[in-house]
C-alpha positions as CSV (number, residue, x, y, z in Angstrom):
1,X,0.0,0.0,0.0
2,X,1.8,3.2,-1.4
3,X,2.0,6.3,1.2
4,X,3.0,9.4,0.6
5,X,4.6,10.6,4.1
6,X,6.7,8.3,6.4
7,X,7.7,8.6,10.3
8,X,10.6,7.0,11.5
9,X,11.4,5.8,14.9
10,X,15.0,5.1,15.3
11,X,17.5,6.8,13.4
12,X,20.0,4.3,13.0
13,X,21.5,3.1,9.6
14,X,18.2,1.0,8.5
15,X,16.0,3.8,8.5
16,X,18.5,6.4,7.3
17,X,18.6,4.1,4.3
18,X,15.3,3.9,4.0
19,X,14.6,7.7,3.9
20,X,17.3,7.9,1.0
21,X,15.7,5.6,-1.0
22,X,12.2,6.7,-0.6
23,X,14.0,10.4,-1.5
24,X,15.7,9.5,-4.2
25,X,13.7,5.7,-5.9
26,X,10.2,7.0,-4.3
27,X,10.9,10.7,-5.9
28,X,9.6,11.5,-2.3
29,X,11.1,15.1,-1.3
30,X,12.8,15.4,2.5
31,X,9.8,16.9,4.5
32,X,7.7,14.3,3.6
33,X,9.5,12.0,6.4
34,X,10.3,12.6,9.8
35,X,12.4,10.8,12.3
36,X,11.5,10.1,16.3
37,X,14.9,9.0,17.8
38,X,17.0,8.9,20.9
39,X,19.7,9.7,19.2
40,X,20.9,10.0,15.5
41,X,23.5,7.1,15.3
42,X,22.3,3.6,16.4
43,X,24.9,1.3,17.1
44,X,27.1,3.1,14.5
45,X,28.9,5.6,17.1
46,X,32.0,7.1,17.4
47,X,32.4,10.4,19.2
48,X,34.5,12.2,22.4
49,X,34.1,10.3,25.2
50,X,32.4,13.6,26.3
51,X,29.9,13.7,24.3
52,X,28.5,10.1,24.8
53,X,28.5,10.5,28.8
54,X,26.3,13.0,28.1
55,X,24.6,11.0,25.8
56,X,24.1,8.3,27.7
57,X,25.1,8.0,31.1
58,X,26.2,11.4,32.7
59,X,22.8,12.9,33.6
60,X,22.3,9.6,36.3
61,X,25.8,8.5,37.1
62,X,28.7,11.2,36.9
63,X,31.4,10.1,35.2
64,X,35.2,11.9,36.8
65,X,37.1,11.2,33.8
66,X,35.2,12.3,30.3
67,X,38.3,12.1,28.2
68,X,39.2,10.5,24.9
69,X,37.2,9.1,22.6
70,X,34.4,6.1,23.1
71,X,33.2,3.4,19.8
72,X,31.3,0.8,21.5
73,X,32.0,-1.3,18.6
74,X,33.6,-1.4,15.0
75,X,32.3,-2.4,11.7
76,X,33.6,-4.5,9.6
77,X,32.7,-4.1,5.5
78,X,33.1,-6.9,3.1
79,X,32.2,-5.1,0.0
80,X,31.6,-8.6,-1.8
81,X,29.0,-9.0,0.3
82,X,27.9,-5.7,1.6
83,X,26.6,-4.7,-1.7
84,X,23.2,-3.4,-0.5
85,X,25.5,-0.8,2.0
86,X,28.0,-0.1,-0.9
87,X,24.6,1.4,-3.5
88,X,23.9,3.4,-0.6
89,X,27.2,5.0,0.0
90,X,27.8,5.4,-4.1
91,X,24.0,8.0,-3.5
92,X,25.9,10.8,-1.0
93,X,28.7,12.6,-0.4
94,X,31.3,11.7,2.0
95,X,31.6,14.2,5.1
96,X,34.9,14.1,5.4
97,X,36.4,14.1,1.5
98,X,35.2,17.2,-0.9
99,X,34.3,16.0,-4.0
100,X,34.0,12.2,-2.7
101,X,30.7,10.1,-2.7
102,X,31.2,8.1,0.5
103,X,31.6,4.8,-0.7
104,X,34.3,6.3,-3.3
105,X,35.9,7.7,0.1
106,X,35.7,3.9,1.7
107,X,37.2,2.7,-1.5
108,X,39.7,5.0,-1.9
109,X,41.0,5.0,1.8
110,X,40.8,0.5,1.7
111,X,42.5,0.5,-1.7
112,X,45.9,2.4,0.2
113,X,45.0,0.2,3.5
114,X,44.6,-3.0,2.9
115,X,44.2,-5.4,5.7
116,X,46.4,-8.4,5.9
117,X,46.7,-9.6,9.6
118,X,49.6,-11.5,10.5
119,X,49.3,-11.9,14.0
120,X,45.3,-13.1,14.2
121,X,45.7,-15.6,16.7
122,X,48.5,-15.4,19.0
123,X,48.5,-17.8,22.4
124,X,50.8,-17.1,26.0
125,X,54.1,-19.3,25.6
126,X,53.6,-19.6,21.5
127,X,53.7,-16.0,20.2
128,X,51.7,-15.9,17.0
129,X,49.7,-18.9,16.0
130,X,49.3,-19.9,12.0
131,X,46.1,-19.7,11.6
132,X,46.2,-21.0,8.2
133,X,46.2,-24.3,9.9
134,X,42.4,-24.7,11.1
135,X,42.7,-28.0,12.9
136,X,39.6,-29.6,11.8
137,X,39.6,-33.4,11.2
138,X,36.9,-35.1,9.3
139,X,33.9,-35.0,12.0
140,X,34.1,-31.3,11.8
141,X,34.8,-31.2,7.9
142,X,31.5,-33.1,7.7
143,X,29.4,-30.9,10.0
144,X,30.6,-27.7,8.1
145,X,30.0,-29.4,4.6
146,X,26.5,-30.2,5.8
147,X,25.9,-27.0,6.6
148,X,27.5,-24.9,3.8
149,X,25.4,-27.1,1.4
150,X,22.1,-27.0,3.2
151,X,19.4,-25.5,0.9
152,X,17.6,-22.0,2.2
153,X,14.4,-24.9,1.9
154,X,15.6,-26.8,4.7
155,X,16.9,-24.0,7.1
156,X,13.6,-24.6,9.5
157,X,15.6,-27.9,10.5
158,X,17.6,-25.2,12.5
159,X,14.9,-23.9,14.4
160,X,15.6,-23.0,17.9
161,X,19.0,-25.1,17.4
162,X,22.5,-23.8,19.0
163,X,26.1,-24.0,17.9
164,X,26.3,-26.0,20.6
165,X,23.4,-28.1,19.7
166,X,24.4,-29.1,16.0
167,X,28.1,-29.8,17.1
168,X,27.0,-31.7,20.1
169,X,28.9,-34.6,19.0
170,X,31.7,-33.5,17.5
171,X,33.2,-31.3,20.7
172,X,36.3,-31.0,18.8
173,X,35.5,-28.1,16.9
174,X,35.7,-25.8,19.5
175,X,39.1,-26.3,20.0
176,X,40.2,-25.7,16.3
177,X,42.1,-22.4,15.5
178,X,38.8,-22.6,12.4
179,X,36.2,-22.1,15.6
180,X,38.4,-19.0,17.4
181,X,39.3,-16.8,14.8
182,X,35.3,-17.3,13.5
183,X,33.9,-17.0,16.6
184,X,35.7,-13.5,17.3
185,X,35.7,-12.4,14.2
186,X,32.1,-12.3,13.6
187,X,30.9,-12.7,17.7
188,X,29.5,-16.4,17.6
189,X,29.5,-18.1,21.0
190,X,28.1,-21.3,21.4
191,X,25.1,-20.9,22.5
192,X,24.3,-18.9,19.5
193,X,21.5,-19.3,16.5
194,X,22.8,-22.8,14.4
195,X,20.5,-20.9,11.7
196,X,23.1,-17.9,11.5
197,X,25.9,-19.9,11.9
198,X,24.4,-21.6,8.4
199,X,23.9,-18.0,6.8
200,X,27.1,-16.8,7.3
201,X,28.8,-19.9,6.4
202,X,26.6,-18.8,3.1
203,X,27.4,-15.6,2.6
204,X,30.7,-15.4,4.0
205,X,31.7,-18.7,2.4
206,X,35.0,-16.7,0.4
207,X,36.3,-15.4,3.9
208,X,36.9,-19.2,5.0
209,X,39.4,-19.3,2.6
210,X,41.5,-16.5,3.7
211,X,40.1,-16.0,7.9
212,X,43.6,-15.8,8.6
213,X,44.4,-13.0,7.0
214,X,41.4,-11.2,7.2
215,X,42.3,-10.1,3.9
216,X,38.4,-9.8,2.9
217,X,37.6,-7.2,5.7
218,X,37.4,-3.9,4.4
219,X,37.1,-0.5,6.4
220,X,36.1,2.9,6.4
221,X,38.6,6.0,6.6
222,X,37.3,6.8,10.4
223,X,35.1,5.9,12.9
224,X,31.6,4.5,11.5
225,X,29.6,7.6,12.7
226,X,32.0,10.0,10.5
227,X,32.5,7.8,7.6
228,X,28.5,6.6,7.7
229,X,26.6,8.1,9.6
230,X,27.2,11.5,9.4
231,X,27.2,11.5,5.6
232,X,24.0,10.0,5.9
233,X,22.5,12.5,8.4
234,X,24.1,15.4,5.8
235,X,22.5,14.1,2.8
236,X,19.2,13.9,4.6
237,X,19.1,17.3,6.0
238,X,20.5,18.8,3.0
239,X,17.1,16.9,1.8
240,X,14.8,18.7,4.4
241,X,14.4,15.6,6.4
242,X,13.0,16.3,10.1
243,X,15.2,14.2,12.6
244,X,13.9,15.0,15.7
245,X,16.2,13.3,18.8
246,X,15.5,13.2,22.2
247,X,12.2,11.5,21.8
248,X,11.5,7.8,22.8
249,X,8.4,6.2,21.4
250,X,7.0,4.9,24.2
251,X,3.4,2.7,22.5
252,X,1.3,2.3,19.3
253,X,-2.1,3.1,19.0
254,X,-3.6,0.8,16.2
255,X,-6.7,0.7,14.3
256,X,-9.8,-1.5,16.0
257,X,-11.0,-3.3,12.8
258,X,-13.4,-5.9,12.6
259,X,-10.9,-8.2,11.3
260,X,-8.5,-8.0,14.2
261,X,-5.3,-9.0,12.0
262,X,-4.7,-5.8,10.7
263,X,-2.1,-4.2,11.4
264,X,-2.9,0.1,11.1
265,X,-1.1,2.5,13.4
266,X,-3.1,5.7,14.2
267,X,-0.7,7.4,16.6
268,X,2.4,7.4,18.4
269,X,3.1,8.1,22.3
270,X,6.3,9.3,22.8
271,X,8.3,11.0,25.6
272,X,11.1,13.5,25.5
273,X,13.8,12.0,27.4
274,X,15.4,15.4,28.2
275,X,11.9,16.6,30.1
276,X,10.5,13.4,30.6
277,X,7.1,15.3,28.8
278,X,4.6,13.0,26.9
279,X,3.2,13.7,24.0
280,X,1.3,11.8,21.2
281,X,1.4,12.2,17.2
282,X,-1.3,11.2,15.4
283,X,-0.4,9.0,12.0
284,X,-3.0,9.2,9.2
285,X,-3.9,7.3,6.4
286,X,-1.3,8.4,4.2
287,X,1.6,8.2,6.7
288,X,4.0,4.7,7.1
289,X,5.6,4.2,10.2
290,X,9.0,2.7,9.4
291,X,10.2,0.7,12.8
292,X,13.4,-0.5,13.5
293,X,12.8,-2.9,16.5
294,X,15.8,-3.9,18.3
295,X,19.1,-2.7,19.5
296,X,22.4,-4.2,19.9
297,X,23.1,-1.0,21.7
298,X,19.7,-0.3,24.0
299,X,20.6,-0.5,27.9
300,X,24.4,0.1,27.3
301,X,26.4,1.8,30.0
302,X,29.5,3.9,29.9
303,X,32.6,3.7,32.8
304,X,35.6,5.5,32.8
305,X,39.1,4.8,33.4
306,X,38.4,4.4,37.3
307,X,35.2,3.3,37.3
308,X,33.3,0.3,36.0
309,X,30.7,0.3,33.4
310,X,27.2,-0.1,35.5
311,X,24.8,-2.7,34.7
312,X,21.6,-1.6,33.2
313,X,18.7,-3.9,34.0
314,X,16.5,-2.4,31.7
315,X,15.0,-4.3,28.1
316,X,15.9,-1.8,25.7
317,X,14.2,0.9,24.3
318,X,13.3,-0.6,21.1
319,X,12.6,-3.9,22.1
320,X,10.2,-2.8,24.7
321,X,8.2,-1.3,22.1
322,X,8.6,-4.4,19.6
323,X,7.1,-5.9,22.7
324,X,4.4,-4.1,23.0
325,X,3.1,-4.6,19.3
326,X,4.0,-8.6,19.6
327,X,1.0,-8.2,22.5
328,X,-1.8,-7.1,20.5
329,X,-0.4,-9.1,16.8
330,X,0.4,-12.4,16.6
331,X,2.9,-12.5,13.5
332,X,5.4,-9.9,14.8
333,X,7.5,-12.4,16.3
334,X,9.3,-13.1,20.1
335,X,11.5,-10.1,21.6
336,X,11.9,-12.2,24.4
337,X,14.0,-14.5,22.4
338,X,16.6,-11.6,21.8
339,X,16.3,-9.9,25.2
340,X,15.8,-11.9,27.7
341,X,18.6,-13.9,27.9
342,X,21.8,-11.6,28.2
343,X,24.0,-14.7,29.2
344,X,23.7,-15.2,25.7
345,X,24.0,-12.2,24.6
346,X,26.2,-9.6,26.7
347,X,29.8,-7.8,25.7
348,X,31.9,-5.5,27.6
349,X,33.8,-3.8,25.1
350,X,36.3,-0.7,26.0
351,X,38.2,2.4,23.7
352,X,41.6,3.0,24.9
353,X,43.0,6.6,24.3
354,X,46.9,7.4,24.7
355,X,48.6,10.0,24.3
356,X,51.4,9.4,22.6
357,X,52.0,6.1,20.8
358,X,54.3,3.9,22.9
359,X,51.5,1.3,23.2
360,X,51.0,1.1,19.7
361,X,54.7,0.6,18.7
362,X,54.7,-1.8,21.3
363,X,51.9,-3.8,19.4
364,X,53.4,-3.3,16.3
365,X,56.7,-4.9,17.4
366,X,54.5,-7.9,19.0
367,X,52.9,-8.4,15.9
368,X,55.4,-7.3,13.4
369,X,52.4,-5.4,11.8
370,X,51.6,-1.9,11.8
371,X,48.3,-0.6,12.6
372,X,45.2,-0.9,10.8
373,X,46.1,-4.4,9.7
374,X,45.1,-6.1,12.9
375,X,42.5,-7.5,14.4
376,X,44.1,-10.1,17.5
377,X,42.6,-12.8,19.6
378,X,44.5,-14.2,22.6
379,X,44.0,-17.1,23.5
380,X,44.9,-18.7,27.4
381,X,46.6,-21.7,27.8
382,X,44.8,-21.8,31.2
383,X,41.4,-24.0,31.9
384,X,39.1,-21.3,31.9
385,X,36.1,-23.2,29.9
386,X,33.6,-25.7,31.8
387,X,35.7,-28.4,29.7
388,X,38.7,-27.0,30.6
389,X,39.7,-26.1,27.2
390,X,41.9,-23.0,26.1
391,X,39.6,-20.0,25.1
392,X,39.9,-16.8,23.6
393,X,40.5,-14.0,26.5
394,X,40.4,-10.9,24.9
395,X,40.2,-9.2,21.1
396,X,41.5,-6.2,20.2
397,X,41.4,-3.8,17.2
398,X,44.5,-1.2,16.2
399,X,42.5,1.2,13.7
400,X,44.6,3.0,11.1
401,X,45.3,6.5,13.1
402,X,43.7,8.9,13.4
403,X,40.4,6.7,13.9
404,X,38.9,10.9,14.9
405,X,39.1,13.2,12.9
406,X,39.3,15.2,15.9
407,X,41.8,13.3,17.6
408,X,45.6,14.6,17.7
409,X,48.6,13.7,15.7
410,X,50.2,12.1,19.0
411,X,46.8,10.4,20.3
412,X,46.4,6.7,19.6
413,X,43.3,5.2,20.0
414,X,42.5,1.3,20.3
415,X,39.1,-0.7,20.7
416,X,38.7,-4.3,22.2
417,X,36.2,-6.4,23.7
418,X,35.3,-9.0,26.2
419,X,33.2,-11.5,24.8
420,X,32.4,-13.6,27.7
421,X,33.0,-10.4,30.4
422,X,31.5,-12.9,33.5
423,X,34.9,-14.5,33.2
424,X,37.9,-13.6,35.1
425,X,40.9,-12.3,33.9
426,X,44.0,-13.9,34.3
427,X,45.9,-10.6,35.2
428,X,43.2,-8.9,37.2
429,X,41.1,-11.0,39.6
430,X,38.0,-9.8,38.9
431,X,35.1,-10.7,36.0
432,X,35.7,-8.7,33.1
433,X,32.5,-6.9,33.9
434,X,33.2,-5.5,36.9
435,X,36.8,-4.1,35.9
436,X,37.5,-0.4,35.6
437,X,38.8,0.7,32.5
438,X,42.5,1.1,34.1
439,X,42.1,-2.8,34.8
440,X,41.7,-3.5,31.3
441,X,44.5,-2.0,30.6
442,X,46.2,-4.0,32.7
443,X,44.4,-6.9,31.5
444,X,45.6,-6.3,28.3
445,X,49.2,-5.3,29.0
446,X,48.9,-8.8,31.0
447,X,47.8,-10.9,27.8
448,X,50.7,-9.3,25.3
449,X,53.1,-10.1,27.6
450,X,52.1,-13.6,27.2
451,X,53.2,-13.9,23.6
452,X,56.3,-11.7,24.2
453,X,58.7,-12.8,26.6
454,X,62.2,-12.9,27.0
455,X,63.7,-9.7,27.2
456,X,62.3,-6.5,26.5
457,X,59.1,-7.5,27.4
458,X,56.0,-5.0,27.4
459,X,55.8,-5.5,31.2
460,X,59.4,-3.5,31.1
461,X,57.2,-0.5,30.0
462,X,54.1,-0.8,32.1
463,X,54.3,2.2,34.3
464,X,55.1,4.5,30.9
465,X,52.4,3.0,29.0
466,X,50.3,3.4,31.9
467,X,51.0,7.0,32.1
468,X,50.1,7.4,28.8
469,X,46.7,6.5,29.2
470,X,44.4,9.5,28.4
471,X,41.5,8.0,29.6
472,X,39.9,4.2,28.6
473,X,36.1,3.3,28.4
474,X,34.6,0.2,29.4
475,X,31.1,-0.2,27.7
476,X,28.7,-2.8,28.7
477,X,26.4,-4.0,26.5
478,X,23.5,-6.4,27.6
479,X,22.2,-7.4,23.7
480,X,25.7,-6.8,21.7
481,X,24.9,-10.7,20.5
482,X,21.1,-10.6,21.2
483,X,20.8,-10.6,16.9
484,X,22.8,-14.4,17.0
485,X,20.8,-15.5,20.3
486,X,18.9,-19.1,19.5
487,X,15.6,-18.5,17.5
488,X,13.5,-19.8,14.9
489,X,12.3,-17.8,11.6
490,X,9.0,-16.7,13.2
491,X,11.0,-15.1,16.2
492,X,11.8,-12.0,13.9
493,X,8.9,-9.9,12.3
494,X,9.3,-9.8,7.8
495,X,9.8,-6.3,6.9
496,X,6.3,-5.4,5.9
497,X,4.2,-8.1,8.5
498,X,1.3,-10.2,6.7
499,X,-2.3,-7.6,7.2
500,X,-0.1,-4.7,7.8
501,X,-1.2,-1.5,5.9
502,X,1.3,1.1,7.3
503,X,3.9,-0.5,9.5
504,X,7.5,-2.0,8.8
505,X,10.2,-3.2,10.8
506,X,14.0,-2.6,9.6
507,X,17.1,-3.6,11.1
508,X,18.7,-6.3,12.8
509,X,16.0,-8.3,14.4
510,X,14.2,-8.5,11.3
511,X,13.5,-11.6,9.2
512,X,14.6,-11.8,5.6
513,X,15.7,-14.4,3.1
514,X,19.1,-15.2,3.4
515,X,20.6,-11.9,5.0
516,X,22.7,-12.5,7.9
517,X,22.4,-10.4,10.7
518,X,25.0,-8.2,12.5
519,X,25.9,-6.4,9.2
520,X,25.2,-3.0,7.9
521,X,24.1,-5.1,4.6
522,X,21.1,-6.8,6.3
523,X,20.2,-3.3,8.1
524,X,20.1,-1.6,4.7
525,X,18.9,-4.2,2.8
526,X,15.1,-3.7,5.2
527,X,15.4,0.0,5.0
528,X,15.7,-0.4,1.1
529,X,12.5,-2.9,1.2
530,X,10.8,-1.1,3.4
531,X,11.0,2.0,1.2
532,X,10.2,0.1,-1.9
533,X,7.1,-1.1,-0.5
534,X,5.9,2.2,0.4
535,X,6.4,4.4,-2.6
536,X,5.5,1.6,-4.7
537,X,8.6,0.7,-6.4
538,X,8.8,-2.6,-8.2
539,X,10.8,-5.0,-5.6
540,X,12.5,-6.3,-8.9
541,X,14.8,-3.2,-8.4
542,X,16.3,-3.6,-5.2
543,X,20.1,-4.3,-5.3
544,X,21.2,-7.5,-6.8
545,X,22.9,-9.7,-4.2
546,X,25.4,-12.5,-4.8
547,X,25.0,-16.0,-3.9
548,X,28.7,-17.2,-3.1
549,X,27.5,-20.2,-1.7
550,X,25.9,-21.4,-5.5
551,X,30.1,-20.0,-6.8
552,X,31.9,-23.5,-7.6
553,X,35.0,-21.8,-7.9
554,X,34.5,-20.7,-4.3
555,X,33.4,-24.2,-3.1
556,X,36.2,-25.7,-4.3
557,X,38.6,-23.1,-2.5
558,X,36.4,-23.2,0.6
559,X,36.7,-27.8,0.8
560,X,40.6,-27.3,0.0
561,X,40.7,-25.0,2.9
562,X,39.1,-27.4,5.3
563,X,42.2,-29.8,4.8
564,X,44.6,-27.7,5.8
């Protein structure tokens, strides 16, 4: 059902997307849509640690130490795969390169730093681990095969299966080098979706060949807010979009029809989360509401070099809505299957700020890489697993500097994450959780010195790289993995629901064929539908997306792989 206005809630990438599309395929002008938002970035942040303590945390729980600069994660691109993303980018300009489109900016920037990581696993006593070597014997060559070959026809066999589930008798693979660099690369953990697992295995089928490397991962010139976002929010305003922040929607108000399976939003009740006011906007016929329902980033909390990053008990923002619609309609799908089990799904994740680059050169002798090439997993030789097993500790990420462009010539500025933060670390005694941002930093200090020792260890400059330290960020966030927690297909709402005349759902907890989640493909990809649909543009036009998985060429590379 064509519309001729649209209201967004959330103004993250999905529905960013979708404005520019239903601007510039739906010949819609700007202030025809208007966005209802927290705040105007999603999970695709990047700003001065100031600035997101006021964002997010500063108002209820002071922070002493606002310094730096905060990411609470990083994106990877994979611009074989991320085509959906890459159209977007090609429509506006860059905000940081005159005369650049921002994907020709992304392009241009990868082409002159390529990533090839030679130091992707490393382990204490062993230095850097060849990773080319996967370990996998023939039980787990099987399992993978099976899945890599299973049909999108037969993908319901995964229903509400875990990792854990469909390798239950084959515990090996979790040991293999294969399992740790893809389960910190992309953020699997065991107890995550079996049916994910299968789609990336799909659509990332080339980047078994070279995990190792990494050689497949693409990135953007700065953080994802300056390289994405912000061109994004630009191009929109230039447009005469409204993007009004500051304003959580708080319920629907839908039509009463006699057939009670309609779906028809009348209004919106929202609150201003700077005056806590309340206030409703009315949605008429001609109006779509374009919903992105879930948040890696809702609930996430913000410590500072002394103090750690509170937990927030709270469901998220956009999932509590979701929630509220899944009450009245019975084809919207199961938040509770995303956010209601943060065992599954929780990350502490920190941004480290120095002020001068001692750390980094240390890192680059370590790994005998310089930085922007590396993306490392440590691994403990110590039984810290239920099977007492070695397991990845920590990952870390060196950007290219600067990864601001406000940040200084001298300033070096590194993000890594926890991915099981109820453990303990081996350096601090304490769950990752409940450490302070200075702990990490001695957690991590603790973990390089693993893999160097001898002489000259990093230890040897502790107190000066400590001193350094400008400020570093713990972030906890409760749903980081919620998108991978165990589901089946009807857990996620389709873009436009069966019986709804005016109401979409975009991002990451939405269900569409063959996308995998955790990408800024999948989140464009339902913006993009979700615009189509309104303005009534043909679906035949929406970006053309590879199947790699069909590619015997790349099947052939991938089963060679698995021998080695």
């Amino acid at each position: 059902m064509t519309k001729s206005k649209a209201i967004m809630i959330g103004a993250g990438l999905a529905n960013m997307a979708a404005a520019v599309y239903l601007i510039q395929e739906g010949k819609w002008k700007g202030d025809q849509i208007t966005f209802y938002s927290i705040d105007d970035h999603g999970s695709n942040d990047g700003s001065t640690a100031s600035e997101a303590a006021d964002e997010y945390w500063n108002k209820t729980h002071p922070l002493e130490n606002s310094k730096g600069f905060i990411a609470r994660g990083g994106r990877m691109l994979n611009y074989r795969t991320y085509v959906d993303l890459m159209d977007l980018l090609s429509r506006i300009p860059s905000a940081t390169e005159e005369g650049m489109t921002a994907a020709e900016d992304t392009r241009e920037f990868d082409a002159k730093h390529r990533t090839f990581d030679k130091a992707r696993l490393m382990e204490g006593g062993k230095g850097i681990i060849n990773g080319g070597k996967l370990g996998l014997n023939n039980k787990d060559r099987m399992k993978l095969t099976e899945l890599i070959l299973m049909p999108d026809s037969k993908e319901e066999k995964l229903d509400n299966v875990t990792i854990a589930d469909y390798f239950k008798d084959d515990p090996h693979m979790f040991t293999t080098n294969f399992w740790y660099m893809w389960e910190t690369t992309f953020a699997f953990r065991v107890q995550s979706s079996a049916q994910e697992l299968r789609r990336y295995m799909h659509q990332m089928i080339y980047e078994f060949t070279q995990i190792e490397h990494l050689v497949g991962v693409n990135r953007t010139r700065y953080n994802q807010f300056e390289s994405i976002m912000l061109p994004l929010i630009n191009y929109l305003k230039d447009q005469g979009v409204k993007i009004v922040l500051n304003r959580r929607v708080t319920n629907f108000e839908f039509k009463n029809t006699p057939m009670q399976d309609e779906i028809t939003v009348t209004a919106l009740r929202m609150k201003n989360t700077e005056t806590d006011e309340e206030e409703d906007v009315p949605v008429d016929d001609d109006t779509a509401v374009i919903f992105t329902n879930g948040s890696i980033t809702d609930s996430a909390t913000l410590g500072d070099f002394n103090t750690p990053a509170p937990e927030n008990m709270d469901y998220g923002a956009a999932a509590s809505l979701w929630k509220k619609a899944t009450n009245r309609f019975y084809n919207l799908g199961n938040p509770d299957k995303f956010f209601n089990d943060r065992n599954a799904s929780e990350w502490v994740s920190f941004t480290l700020t120095t002020k001068d680059h001692i750390l980094l050169n240390e890192i680059t002798r370590i790994t005998t890489q310089v930085p922007g090439n590396a993306l490392n997993s440590f691994i403990s030789t110590s039984p810290i697993t239920p099977m007492g097993n070695k397991d990845v500790n920590m990952s870390i990420v060196v950007h290219h500097q600067p990864h601001f462009t406000t940040q200084k010539p001298n300033e070096s500025v590194i993000w890594g994450y926890f991915l099981y933060p109820r453990r303990k670390g081996e350096f601090v005694d304490k769950q990752y959780i409940k450490m302070t941002g200075k702990e990490m930093v001695e957690e991590l200090l603790g973990q390089l010195s693993k893999v160097d020792p001898g002489p000259g260890n990093i230890m040897d400059k502790k107190q000066e790289i400590m001193d350094s330290v400008i400020n570093c960020i713990p972030s906890y966030m409760p749903y980081a993995s919620a998108l991978f927690n165990n589901r089946a297909k009807t857990d996620r709402p389709k873009v436009i629901p069966e019986h709804s005349t005016n109401l979409a759902f975009t991002g990451e907890f939405v269900e569409q064929p063959y996308q995998m989640v955790f990408t800024e493909q999948s989140a464009v990809r339902s913006g993009e539908i979700a615009a189509y649909h309104f303005a009534g543009v043909p679906m035949a036009k929406l970006v053309k997306n590879p199947r790699y998985d069909k590619d015997v060429k790349t099947l052939a590379k991938a089963t060679r792989k698995m021998f080695e």
